[in-house]
Every structure is written in C-alpha cells, then in structure tokens.
Residue, then its C-alpha position, 0 to 999 in steps of 0.5 A: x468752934x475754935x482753932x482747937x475744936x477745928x483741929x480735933x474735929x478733922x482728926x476725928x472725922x480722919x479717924x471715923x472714916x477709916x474705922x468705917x472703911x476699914x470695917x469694911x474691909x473687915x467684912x470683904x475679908x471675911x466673906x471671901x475667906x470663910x463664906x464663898x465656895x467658888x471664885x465666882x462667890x468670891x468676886x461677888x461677895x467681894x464686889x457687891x461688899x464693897x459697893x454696898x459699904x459706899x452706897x449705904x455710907x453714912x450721909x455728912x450730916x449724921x457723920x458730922x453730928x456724931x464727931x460733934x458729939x464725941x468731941x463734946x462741943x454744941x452745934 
C-alpha cells in the first residue's frame, strides 16, 4: 500500500471501531432505559451488553478485509 492508502486505512479503521462501540453503547442505552424493570436488570442488561459486544467482537482479520474493501485498494 502507499503512504496515502496507509493513511486512509488507519482513519477508517478509527472510524470502524467507534461506530462499533458506539453501537454498543446504543444498544447499552436502550436496553437500560426502555427494556429493564428493576436496577437489578439494569445492571445486568448493562453489563452482560457490554461483555458480549467485546467477547463477540469482529476478529482483525474480517475487520481489516472489510476497511480494504471500503477503501477500494487489492490485498
């Protein structure tokens, strides 16, 4: 890759990994604010969320293939 193609992959990958998180976050927010009854649900819903977003996260490798992919450059 060239220096341009360097520096647009590390802006989209930035940009990735926030939308990512901050989908999460999203989902956190919601399931606290609309689906839990009690604080003990909240908790819950807000931890568990949480832990499942970063254990289900994307490996590098698809992450990385899909950047390539929305930056149009070849492996």
């Amino acid at each position: 890759m060239t220096e341009d193609e360097n520096i647009k992959f590390a802006k989209y990958t930035k940009i990735g990994w926030t939308l990512y998180y901050l989908a999460a976050f999203v989902l956190i927010v919601i399931l606290v604010t609309v689906v839990a009854q009690d604080n003990e649900e909240r908790l819950f819903y807000s931890l568990m969320t949480a832990a499942c977003s970063y254990v289900f996260r994307p490996t590098e490798k698809f992450f990385n293939k899909q950047v390539m992919r929305f930056i149009d450059t070849k492996e």
